[in-house]
N, C-alpha and C positions, 0 to 999 in steps of 0.2 A: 253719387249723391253728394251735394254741397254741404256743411256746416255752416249753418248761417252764421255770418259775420259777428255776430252779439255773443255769442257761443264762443270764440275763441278769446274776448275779454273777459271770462272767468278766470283766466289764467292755465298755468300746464298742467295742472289737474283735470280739468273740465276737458282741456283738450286731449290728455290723457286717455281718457274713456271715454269720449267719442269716437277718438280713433281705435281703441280695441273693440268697439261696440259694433261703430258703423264702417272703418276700415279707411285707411288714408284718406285723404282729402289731396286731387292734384290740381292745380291750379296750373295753366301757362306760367313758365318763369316771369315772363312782362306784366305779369297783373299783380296786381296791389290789391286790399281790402276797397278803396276808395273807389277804383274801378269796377270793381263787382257788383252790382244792382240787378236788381227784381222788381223791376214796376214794371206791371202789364195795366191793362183798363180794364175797367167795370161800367155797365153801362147802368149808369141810374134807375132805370126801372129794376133791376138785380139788387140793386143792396136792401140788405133788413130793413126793416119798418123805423127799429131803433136809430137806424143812421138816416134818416129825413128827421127824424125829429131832432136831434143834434146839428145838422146843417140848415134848420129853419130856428134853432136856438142863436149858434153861429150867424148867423145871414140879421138876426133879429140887436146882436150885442147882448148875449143874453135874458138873464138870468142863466146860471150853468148849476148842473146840481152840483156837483164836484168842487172842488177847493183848487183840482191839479189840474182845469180846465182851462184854455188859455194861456198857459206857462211855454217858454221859448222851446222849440223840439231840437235839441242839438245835432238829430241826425246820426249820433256816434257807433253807428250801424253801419252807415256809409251806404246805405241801398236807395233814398231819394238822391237825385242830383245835388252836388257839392255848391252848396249857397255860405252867404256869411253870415256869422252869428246873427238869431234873431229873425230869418228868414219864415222859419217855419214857427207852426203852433201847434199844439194837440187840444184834442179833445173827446173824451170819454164817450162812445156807442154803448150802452147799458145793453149786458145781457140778460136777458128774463133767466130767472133763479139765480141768478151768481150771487153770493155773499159780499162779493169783492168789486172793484169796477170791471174786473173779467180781462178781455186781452185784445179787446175791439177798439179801434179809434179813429176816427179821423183827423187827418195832420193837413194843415194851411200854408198853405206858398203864399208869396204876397201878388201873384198876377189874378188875376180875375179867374173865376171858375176853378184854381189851382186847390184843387180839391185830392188828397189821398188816401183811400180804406186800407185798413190792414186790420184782417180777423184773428193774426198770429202772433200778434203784440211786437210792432216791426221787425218778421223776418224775412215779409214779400207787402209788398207796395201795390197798391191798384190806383190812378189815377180815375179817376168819377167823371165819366162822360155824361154828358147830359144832355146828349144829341140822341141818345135811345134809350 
């Protein structure tokens, strides 16, 4: 089992009890954080209902309901491909009941279609196919 990458910038505590929790973390010597990635696809008809209304917000230039909608996605997870600042965006997928904005979002590449879901609050990446 992997420790996602966001997890070990809690510092050596957090990594501390992960690793008595869930038990070493090996990684190839050659691999770095930056090299580690998790995007697979989602094909558009699969994502929640919430996230078309977000990408027809997106797609539209708003109105966002969020404040933190549209804000630069730094990536510092390291699980989208390595862009430079500014590259990506976020934007809030509302969960029915959450109190909160919950852990759904989708994040903006600047190439067309470059669309990314993530229901784990960037621990795995799904890029948004819209061919199915």
């Amino acid at each position: 089992m992997r420790i996602p990458p966001r997890l070990t910038t809690l510092g050596g505590i957090a990594t501390l009890a992960a690793t008595l929790l869930l038990g070493p973390t090996v990684l190839p010597a050659t691999a770095s954080p930056s090299s580690v990635q998790s995007v697979g696809s989602i094909c558009y008809s699969a994502l929640p209902s919430q996230a078309y209304d977000t990408l027809r917000l997106i797609d539209k230039g708003g109105p966002f309901p969020y404040s933190q909608d549209g804000v630069v996605f730094s990536n510092r997870e390291h699980v989208l491909p390595s862009e430079a600042s500014g590259y990506y965006h976020e934007y809030t997928v509302k969960t029915p009941g959450s109190p909160t904005r919950g852990a759904r979002r989708i994040v903006t590449g600047q190439q067309s279609d470059e669309d990314y879901y993530t229901s784990d609050h960037y621990a795995t990446f799904d890029l948004v196919d819209r061919g199915c």
